[in-house]
C-alpha positions as CSV (number, residue, x, y, z in Angstrom):
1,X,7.6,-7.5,16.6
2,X,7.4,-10.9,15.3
3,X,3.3,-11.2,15.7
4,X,2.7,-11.9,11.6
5,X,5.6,-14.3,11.8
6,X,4.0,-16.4,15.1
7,X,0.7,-16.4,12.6
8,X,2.2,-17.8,9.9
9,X,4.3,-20.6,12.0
10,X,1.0,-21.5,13.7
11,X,-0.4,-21.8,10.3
12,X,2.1,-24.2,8.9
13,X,3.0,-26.2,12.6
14,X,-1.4,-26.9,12.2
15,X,-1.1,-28.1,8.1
16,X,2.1,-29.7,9.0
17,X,3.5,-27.0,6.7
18,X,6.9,-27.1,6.9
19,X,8.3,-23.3,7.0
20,X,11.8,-22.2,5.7
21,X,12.3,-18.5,6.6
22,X,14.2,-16.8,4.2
23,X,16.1,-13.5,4.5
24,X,16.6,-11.4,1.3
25,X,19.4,-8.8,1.7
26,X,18.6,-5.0,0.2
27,X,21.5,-4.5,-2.5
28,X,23.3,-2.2,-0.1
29,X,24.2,-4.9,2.2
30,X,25.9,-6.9,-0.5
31,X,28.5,-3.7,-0.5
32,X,28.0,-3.1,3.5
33,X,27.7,-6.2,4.9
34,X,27.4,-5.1,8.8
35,X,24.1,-3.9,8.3
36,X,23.3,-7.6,8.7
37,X,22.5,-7.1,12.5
38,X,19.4,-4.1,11.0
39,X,17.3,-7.5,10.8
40,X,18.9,-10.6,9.3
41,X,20.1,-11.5,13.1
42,X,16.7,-10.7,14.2
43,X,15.3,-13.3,12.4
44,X,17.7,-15.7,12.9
45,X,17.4,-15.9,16.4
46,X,13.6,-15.9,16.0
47,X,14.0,-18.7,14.1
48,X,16.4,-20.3,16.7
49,X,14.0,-19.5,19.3
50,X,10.8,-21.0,17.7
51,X,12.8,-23.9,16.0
52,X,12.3,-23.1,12.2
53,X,14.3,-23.5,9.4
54,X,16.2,-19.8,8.1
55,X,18.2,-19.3,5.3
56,X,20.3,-16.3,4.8
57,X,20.9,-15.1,1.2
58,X,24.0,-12.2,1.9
59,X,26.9,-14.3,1.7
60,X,25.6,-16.4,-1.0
61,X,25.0,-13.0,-2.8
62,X,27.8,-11.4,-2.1
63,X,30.1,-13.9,-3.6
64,X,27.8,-13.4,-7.3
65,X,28.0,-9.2,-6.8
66,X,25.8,-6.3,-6.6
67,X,26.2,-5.3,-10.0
68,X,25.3,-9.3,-11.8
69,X,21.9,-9.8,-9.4
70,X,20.3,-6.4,-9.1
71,X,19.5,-4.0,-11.2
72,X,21.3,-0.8,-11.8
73,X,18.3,1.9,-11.6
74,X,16.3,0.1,-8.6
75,X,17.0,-2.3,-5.4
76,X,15.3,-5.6,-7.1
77,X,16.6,-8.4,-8.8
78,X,16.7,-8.2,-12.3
79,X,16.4,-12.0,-14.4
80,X,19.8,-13.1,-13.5
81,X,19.3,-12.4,-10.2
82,X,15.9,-14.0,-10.1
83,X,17.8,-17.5,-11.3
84,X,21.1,-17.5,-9.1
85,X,18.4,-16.9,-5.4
86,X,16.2,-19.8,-7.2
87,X,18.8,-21.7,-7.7
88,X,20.8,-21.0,-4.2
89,X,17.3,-21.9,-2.3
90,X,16.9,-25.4,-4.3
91,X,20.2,-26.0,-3.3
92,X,19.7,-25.3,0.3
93,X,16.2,-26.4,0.5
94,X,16.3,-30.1,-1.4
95,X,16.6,-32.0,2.0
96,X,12.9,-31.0,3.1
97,X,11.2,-32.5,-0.1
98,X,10.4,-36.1,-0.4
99,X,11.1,-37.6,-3.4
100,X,8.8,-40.5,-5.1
101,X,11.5,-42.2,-7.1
């Protein structure tokens, strides 16, 4: 159910919010990849469907590794891992800012 989701797209299409969706893959799927269709391809075709931007961290975090993003006791990023998604979304994400040079 995708009712929050419609809210917040409503939200942004009325302040001419641009939206990016982002998915964020729990440390497991970096090891078991096929658990990608649990909700990542959910949420792509939603965003298909309604025409918004999504961005799909696993393979991106994959190629760094379970072990150098998250931490070892708990499934959140630790600092490193913080960097390398913030670093991976201003990469994928520069086009939609306009820059005053």
């Amino acid at each position: 159910n995708f009712k929050h989701m419609d809210k917040i797209a409503r939200f942004c299409k009325a302040k001419r919010i641009h939206l990016v969706v982002v998915a964020i893959p729990a440390d497991d799927q970096l090891i078991y990849p096929d658990t990608r269709m649990n909700y990542q391809e959910k949420i792509k075709n939603y965003c298909l469907k309604k025409k918004l931007d999504f961005i799909d961290l696993l393979e991106d975090l994959q190629k760094i590794g379970k072990k150098n993003i998250y931490f070892d006791t708990e499934p959140h990023f630790n600092p490193v891992g913080h960097r390398m998604v913030a670093e991976i979304l201003w990469e994928k994400t520069q086009s939609h800012f306009r820059h005053s040079d």
